[in-house]
C-alpha positions, 0 to 999 in steps of 0.5 A, spaced: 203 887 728 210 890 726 212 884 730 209 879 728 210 880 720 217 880 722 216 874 725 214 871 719 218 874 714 222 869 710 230 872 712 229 871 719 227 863 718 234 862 716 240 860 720 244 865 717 247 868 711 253 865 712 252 858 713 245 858 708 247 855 700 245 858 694 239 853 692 237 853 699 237 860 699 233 862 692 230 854 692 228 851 698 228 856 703 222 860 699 218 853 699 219 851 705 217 857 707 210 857 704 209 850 707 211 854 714 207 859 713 201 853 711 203 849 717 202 854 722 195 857 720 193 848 720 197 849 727 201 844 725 207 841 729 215 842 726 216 835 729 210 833 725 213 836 718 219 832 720 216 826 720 211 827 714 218 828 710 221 821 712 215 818 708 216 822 703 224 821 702 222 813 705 217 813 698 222 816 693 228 812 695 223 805 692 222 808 687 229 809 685 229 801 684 226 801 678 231 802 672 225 806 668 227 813 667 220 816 668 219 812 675 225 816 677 223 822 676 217 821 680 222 819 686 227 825 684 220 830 685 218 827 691 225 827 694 225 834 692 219 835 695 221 831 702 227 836 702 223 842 701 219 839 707 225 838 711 226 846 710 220 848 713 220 844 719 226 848 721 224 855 718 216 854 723 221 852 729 224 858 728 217 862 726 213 860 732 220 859 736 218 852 738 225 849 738 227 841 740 232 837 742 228 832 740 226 836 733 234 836 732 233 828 733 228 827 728 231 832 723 237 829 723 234 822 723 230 824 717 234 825 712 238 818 715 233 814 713 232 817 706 239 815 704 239 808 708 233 807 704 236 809 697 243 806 698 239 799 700 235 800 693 241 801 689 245 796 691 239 791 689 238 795 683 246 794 681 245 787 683 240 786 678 244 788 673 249 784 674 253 785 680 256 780 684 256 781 692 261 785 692 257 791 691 254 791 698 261 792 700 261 799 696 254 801 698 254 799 705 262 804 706 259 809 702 253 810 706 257 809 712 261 815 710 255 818 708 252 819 715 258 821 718 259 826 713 252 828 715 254 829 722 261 833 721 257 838 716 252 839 721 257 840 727 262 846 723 255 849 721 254 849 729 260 851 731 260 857 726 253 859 729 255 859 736 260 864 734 255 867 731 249 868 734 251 865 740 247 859 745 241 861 742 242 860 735 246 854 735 244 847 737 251 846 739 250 840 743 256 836 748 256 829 748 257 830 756 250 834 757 246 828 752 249 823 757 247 828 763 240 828 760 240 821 759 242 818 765 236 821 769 231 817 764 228 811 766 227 806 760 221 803 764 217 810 765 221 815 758 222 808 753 222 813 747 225 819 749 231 814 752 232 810 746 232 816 742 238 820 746 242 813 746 242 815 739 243 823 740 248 820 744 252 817 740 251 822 734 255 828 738 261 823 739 260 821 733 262 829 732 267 830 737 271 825 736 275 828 730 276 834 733 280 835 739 282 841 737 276 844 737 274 841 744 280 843 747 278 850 745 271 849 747 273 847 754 278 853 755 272 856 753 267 855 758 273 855 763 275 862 761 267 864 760 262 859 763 257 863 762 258 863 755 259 870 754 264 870 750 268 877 747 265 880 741 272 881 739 274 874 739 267 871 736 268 875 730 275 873 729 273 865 730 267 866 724 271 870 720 276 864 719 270 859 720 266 863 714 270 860 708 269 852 711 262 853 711 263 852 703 265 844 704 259 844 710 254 845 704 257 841 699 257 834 703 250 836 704 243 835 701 244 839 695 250 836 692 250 829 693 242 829 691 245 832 684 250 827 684 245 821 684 240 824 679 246 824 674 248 817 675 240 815 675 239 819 668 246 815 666 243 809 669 250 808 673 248 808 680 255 805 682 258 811 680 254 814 686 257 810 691 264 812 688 263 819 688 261 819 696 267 815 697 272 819 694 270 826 692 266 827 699 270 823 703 277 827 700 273 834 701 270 832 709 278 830 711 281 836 708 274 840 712 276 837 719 284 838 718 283 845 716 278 847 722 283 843 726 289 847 724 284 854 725 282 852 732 290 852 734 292 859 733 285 861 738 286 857 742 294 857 744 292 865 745 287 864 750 292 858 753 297 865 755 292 870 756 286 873 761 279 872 761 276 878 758 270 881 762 
């Protein structure tokens, strides 16, 4: 019984106290955990509260076409509603141990076709109110930018983790171990499943791409220690550098960009949002990845003249 309260209690549902933001953590988090707790007596899925949460969002993002201020809020609550579910999903995955990689797929899809959605919606909304076709070109670079900045954030997160709490607590995926799983799928028999690692595939390369650093560092790594047993020394030193980027992780997810977006709908300026996720964003995720790539040098140049440690 000591095991399963400590099971279910709500600070061993989060990631962790390093890479958790303040309103996840007095806000979201206890939400979400209420609606674990519901789902798993309901012997509800996390994949299944993944999906609700993508109609949520999906439903909350039409509602943002309209210029009417109340209809707004009501998006604006189901978009907060559809987070808190987002939440949950992954805080029952940790609940009942029932971890996925295609949980992860779904999880981070989620919250795509949320602001795919949105940015479709107010980009009609804009030329409503008079833009030309010009504003697809803003619209569409920011929401491209925006998927990336979502994918970079996710990674340094599980970086931080793997260091952290090792494999077991991190969903650090590789694109080489992704193609690896795809290979061995047939499109006749594992349709779906393929697709969604085509995907998943393009996800992780999406990540490793701008930072060669790290994957040098990753490569000596598992050179070093193939099975991943990396010195506790060594881990620690990596966090303690990692830890003051995890700020910049969080702004460019949810929260931030969410309370920019309802400022520019109360202000009925939903341009704005697009200028803010290309300039405010975009500055604080290129200066995120040029510092991560600069820690990772000191690291790795020390394992690069020394001696694995056992």
């Amino acid at each position: 019984m000591e095991q399963q309260k400590k099971k279910l209690a709500l600070t061993d549902t989060l990631k962790s106290a390093d890479t958790e933001e303040f309103i996840d953590i007095y806000f979201y988090r206890p939400i979400g955990y209420a609606w674990a707790l519901l789902a798993q007596k309901l012997h509800i899925t996390p994949n299944m509260i993944t999906i609700v949460s993508i109609f949520i969002g999906a439903a909350a993002g039409l509602l943002f076409y309209d210029p009417r201020l109340e209809i707004n809020v009501i998006g604006m609550l189901l978009l907060v509603l559809a987070n808190s579910f987002d939440s949950a999903d992954g805080q029952l995955a940790r609940m009942t141990n029932n971890k996925t990689q295609l949980g992860r797929i779904l999880d981070g899809l989620a919250g795509n076709i949320w602001f795919v959605i949105i940015y479709f919606v107010l980009t009609l909304r804009s030329i409503n109110e008079g833009w030309s076709w010009t504003i697809w070109l803003l619209s569409v670079s920011a929401g491209a930018c925006h998927i990336f900045h979502a994918a970079m954030a996710d990674y340094y997160r599980n970086i931080h983790l793997f260091f952290l709490k090792g494999e077991e607590g991190s969903e650090l995926d590789s694109s080489e171990k992704v193609t690896e799983q795809f290979k061995q799928l047939s499109w006749s028999k594992n349709f779906i499943k393929k697709l969604m690692l085509a995907f998943y595939r393009n996800y992780t390369k999406e990540q490793e791409f701008p930072t060669p650093n790290f994957q040098k560092l990753k490569k000596k790594l598992r050179e070093l220690y193939p099975d991943n047993k990396i010195p506790k020394e060594f881990a620690d030193r990596f966090r303690t550098m990692s830890k003051p980027l995890m700020k910049y992780t969080n702004i460019l997810q949810f929260n931030t960009r969410v309370i920019a977006l309802f400022i520019c709908l109360f202000i009925n300026r939903v341009y704005l949002y697009f200028i803010f996720d290309l300039v405010v964003l975009n500055s604080i995720m290129f200066y995120m990845i040029w510092r991560h790539e600069r820690m990772c040098k000191k690291p790795l140049n020390e394992l690069n003249t020394s001696k694995p440690t056992t």
